[in-house]
C-alpha positions in Angstrom: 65.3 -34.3 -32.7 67.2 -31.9 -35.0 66.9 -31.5 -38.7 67.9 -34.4 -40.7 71.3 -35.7 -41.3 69.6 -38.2 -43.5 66.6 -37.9 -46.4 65.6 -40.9 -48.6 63.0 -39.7 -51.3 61.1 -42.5 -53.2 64.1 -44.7 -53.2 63.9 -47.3 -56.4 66.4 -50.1 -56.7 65.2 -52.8 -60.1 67.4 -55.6 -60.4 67.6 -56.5 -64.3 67.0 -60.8 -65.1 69.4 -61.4 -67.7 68.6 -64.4 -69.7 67.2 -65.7 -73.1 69.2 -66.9 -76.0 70.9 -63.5 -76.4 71.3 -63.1 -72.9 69.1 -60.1 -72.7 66.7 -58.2 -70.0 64.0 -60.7 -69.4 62.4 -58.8 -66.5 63.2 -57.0 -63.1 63.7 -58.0 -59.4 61.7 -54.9 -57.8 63.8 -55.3 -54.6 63.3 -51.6 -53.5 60.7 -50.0 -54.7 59.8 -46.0 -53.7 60.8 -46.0 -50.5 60.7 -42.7 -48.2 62.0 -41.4 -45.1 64.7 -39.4 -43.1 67.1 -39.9 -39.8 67.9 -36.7 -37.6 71.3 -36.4 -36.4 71.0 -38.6 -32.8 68.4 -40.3 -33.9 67.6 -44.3 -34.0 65.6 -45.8 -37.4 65.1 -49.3 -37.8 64.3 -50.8 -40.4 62.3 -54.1 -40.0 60.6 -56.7 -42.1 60.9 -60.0 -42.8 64.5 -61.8 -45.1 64.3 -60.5 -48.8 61.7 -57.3 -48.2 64.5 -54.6 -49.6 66.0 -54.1 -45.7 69.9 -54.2 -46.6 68.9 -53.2 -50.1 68.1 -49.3 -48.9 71.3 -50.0 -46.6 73.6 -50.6 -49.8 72.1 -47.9 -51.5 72.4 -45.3 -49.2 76.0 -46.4 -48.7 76.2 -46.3 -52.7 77.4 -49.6 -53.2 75.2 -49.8 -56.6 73.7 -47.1 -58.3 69.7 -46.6 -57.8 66.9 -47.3 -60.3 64.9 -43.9 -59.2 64.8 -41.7 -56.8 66.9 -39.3 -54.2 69.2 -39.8 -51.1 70.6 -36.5 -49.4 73.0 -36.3 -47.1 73.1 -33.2 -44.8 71.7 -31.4 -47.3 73.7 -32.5 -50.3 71.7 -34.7 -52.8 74.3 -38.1 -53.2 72.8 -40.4 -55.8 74.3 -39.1 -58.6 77.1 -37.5 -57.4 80.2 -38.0 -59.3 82.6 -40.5 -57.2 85.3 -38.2 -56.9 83.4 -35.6 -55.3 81.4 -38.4 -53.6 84.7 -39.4 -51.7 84.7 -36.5 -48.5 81.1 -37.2 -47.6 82.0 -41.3 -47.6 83.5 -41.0 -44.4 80.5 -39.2 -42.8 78.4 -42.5 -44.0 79.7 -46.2 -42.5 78.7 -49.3 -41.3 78.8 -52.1 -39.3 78.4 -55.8 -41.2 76.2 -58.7 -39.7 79.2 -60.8 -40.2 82.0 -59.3 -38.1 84.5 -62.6 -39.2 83.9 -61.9 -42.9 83.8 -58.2 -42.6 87.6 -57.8 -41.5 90.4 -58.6 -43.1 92.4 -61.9 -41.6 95.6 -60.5 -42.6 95.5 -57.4 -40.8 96.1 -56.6 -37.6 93.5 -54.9 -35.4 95.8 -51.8 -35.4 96.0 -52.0 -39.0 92.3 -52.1 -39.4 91.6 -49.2 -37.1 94.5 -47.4 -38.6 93.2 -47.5 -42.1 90.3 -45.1 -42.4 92.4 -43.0 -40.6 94.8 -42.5 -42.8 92.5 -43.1 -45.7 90.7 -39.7 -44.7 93.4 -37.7 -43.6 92.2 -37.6 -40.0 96.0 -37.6 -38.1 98.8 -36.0 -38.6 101.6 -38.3 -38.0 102.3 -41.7 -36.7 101.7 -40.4 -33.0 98.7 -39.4 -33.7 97.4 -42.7 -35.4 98.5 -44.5 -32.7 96.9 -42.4 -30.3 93.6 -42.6 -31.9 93.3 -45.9 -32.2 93.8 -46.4 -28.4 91.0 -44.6 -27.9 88.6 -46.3 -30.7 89.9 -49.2 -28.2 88.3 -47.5 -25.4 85.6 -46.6 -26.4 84.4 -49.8 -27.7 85.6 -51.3 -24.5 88.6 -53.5 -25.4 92.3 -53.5 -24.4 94.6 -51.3 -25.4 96.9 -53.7 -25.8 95.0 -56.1 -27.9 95.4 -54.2 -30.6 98.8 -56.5 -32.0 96.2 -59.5 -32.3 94.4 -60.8 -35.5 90.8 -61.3 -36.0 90.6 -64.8 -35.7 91.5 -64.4 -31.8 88.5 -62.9 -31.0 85.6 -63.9 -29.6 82.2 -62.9 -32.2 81.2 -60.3 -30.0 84.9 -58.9 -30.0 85.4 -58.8 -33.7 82.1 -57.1 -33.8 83.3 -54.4 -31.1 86.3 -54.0 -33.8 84.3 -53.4 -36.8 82.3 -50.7 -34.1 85.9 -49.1 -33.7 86.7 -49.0 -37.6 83.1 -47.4 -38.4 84.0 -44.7 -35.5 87.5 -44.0 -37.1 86.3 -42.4 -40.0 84.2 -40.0 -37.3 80.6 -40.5 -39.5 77.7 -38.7 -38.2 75.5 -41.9 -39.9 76.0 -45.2 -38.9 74.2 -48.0 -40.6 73.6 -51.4 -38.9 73.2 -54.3 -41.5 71.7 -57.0 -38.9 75.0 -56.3 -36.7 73.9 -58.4 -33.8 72.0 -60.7 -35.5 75.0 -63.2 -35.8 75.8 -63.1 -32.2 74.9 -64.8 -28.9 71.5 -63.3 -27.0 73.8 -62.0 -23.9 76.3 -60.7 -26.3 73.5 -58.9 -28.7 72.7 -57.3 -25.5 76.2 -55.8 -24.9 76.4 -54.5 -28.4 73.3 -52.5 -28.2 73.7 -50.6 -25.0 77.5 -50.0 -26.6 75.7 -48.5 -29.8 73.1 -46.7 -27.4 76.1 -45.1 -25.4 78.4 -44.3 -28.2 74.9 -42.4 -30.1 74.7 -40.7 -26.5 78.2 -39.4 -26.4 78.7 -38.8 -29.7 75.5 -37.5 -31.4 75.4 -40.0 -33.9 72.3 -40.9 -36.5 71.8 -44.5 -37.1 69.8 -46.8 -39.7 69.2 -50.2 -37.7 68.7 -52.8 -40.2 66.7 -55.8 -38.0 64.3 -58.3 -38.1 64.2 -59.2 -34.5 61.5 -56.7 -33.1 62.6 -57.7 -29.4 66.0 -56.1 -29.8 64.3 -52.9 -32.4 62.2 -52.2 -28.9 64.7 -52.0 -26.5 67.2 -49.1 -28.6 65.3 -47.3 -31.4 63.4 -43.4 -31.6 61.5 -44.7 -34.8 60.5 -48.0 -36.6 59.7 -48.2 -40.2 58.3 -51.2 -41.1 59.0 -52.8 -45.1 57.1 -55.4 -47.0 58.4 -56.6 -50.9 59.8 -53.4 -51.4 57.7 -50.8 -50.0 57.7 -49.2 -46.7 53.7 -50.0 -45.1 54.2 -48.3 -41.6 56.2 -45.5 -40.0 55.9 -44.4 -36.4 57.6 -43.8 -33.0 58.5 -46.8 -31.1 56.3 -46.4 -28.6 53.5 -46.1 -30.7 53.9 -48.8 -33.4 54.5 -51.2 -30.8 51.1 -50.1 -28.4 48.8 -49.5 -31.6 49.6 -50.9 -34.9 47.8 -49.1 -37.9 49.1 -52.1 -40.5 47.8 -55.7 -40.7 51.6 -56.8 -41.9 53.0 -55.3 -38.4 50.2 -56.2 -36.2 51.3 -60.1 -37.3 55.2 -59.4 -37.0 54.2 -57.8 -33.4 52.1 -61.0 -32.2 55.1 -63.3 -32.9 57.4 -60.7 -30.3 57.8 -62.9 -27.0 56.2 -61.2 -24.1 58.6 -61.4 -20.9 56.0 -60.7 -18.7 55.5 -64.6 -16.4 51.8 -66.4 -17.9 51.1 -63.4 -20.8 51.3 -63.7 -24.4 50.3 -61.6 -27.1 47.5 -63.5 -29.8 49.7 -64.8 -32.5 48.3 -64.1 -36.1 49.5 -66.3 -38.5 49.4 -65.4 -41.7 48.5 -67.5 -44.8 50.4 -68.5 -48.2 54.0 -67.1 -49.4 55.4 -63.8 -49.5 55.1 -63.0 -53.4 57.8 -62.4 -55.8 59.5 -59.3 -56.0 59.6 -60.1 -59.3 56.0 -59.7 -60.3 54.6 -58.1 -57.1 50.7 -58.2 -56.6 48.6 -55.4 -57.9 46.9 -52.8 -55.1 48.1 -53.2 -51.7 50.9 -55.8 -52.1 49.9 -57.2 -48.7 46.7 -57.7 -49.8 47.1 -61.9 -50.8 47.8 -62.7 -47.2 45.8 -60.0 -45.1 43.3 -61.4 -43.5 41.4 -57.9 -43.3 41.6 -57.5 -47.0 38.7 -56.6 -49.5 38.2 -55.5 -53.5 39.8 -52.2 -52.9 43.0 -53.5 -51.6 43.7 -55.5 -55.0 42.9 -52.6 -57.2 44.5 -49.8 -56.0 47.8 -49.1 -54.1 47.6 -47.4 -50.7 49.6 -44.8 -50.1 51.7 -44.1 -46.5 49.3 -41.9 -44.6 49.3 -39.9 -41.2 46.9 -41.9 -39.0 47.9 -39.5 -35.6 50.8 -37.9 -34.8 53.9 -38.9 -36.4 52.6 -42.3 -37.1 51.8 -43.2 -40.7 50.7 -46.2 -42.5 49.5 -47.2 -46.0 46.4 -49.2 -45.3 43.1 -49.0 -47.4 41.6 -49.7 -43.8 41.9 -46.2 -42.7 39.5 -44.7 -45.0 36.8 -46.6 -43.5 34.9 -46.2 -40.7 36.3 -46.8 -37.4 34.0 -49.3 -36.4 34.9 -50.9 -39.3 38.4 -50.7 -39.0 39.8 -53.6 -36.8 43.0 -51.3 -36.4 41.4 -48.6 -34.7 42.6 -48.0 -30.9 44.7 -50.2 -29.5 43.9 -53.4 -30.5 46.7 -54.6 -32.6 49.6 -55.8 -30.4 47.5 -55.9 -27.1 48.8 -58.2 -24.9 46.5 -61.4 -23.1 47.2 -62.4 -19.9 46.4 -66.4 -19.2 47.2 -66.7 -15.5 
C-alpha cells in the first residue's frame, strides 16, 4: 500500500438535544466520538458495527455534509474540516459516494444521461458536448450497462441497475476516494455479489481508495484490505482482514464474528450471544463502553477507557484484556472466531 489518500484523526461528531421550555441544549448525542484511522490510495477499509454505532456518521463527515465536533480529516495531504467551502469545492470531486438506496439517491426526473452528464460538467471535466457524450458511454461500460440505455429513467431499472448508475455518477467526477454507505445492503444476495466484484475490478483498474460502510461481515470478507471495527462511537479493533477474521483481539468482534455463517457443509462457528441493550449514545457507559455486555469484563473495564493498542503486527485493539497475562487473556491465539466442526 502507498501513502494515504485518506487520514481521520480523533474524529468527534456531538449531536446537540434541543429541548426545555426555551428550547435550549439539554444534552448531546455522542454519535462519533474520537475516531482514528487512514485509507491508502487502492486500498479497501470497512467499516463495521452494528445499526446506530457512528458507521455512516464518519461517512457524512468525511464527505462534509455537517461540520465536526473535534477533530481532523486530511485529504491527500490537505487538512479538510475546516476548510472554507469555496476552496473546499476542487477537492469535492476527488471524495464521492455511492448511497444504500440507489432509487432514492437519483433523481426521477433525469435521465441516466443527464445524471452521468452532471458532475461532468459540474467539474469542468469535458470540453464540449462530444466529449460529454463520449464519457458517459464509457462510465456505461465500465459499469457494464448498455450504451444505449442511457435515454431511460431510473424507475426502469432493475435495483441492482440503478445501483450500477449511481457507480457510473461517483466515477464521473474521477475521485481517488470512494465511500460505500451500505451500497449493497439494499439489494438481492446474487445481485450484492455482482456489485462487489464490479467495485473490486473498477479499484483494480483504476487505483481507487474506498471506505466500505457494512454490517454484513460475510460480504466485508470477501472484498476488503482492512476492517475497523466500531462500537457507540468509538472504533474497538483495527486489523487486516485476514487477521481480524482468524484471531480476534476484541470481545465486541469475536461476537459479531460468531454470528458470520460458515459455508463450509456440517461447521459452525460457537455463537456468543451477548446480553442486555446497546447503551445510549447519549450517556455512554464510563471505562470501556463495551464493558455492560462483555462477558469477559472486570472492575478495570468500568473505570477506565482502553485505548486502541498494537496487539501484533498491524492489528490493534482497545481491550483492558491485553494487559494481562496471556493465560488470562481468553483472546490470546486463535481462539476467537475458530470454527467447530459437528459432522
Amino acid at each position: 500500500m502507498s501513502a494515504p489518500i485518506l487520514e481521520v484523526n480523533d474524529l468527534k461528531k456531538h449531536f446537540p438535544i434541543h429541548g426545555g421550555f426555551f428550547g435550549g441544549t439539554t444534552g448531546y448525542v455522542y454519535a462519533v466520538d474520537g475516531v482514528s484511522f487512514s485509507i491508502a490510495r487502492g486500498e479497501t477499509l470497512s467499516l463495521v458495527g452494528e445499526s446506530g454505532c457512528g458507521k455512516s456518521t464518519v461517512g457524512k463527515a468525511i464527505l462534509r455534509l455537517f461540520d465536526i465536533t473535534g477533530g481532523q480529516v486530511v485529504l491527500d495531504g490537505q487538512r479538510i474540516d475546516d476548510m472554507p467551502s469555496g476552496r473546499l469545492r476542487p477537492l469535492r470531486r476527488r471524495m464521492q459516494v455511492v448511497f444504500q438506496d440507489p432509487f432514492s439517491s437519483l433523481n426521477p426526473r433525469m435521465r441516466v444521461r443527464d445524471i452521468l452528464a452532471e458532475p461532468i460538467r459540474n467539474f469542468g471535466l469535458a470540453s464540449d458536448a462530444a466529449d460529454i457524450e463520449r464519457r458517459v458511454g464509457d462510465l456505461m461500460d465500465r459499469v457494464r450497462l448498455p450504451r444505449d440505455a442511457v435515454g431511460r429513467w431510473p424507475h426502469e431499472f432493475s435495483g441492482g441497475q440503478r445501483q450500477r448508475i449511481c457507480i457510473a455518477r461517483a466515477l464521473a467526477a474521477e475521485p481517488d476516494l470512494i465511500i460505500c454507505d451500505e451500497a449493497v445492503s439494499a439489494l438481492d444476495v446474487s445481485v450484492k455479489a455482482q456489485i462487489v466484484n464490479l467495485l473490486q475490478d473498477l479499484q483494480k483498474e483504476l487505483g481507487l481508495a474506498m471506505l466500505f460502510i457494512s454490517h454484513d461481515l460475510a460480504i466485508v470478507e470477501h472484498m476488503t484490505h482492512r476492517v475497523a471495527v466500531m462500537y457507540l462511537g468509538k472504533i474497538v479493533e483495527v486489523a487486516p482482514k485476514r487477521s481480524l477474521f482468524a484471531a480476534p483481539k476484541h470481545p465486541y468482534t469475536e461476537a459479531l464474528l460468531s454470528a458470520v455463517p460458515v459455508p463450509e457443509p456440517g461447521a459452525q462457528r460457537e455463537r456468543i450471544i451477548l446480553k442486555g441493550d446497546v447503551p445510549s449514545p447519549i450517556k455512554p457507559p464510563k471505562g470501556c463502553r463495551f464493558h455492560t455486555r462483555c462477558p469477559y469484563a472486570f472492575d478495570r473495564c468500568s473505570r477506565d477507557e482502553p485505548v486502541l493498542r498494537q496487539t501484533e503486527e498491524g492489528h490493534w485493539a482497545a481491550c483492558h484484556l491485553h494487559d494481562r497475562p496471556a493465560a488470562e487473556n481468553p483472546l490470546a491465539g486463535e481462539r476467537g472466531a475458530a470454527v467447530i466442526a459437528h459432522h
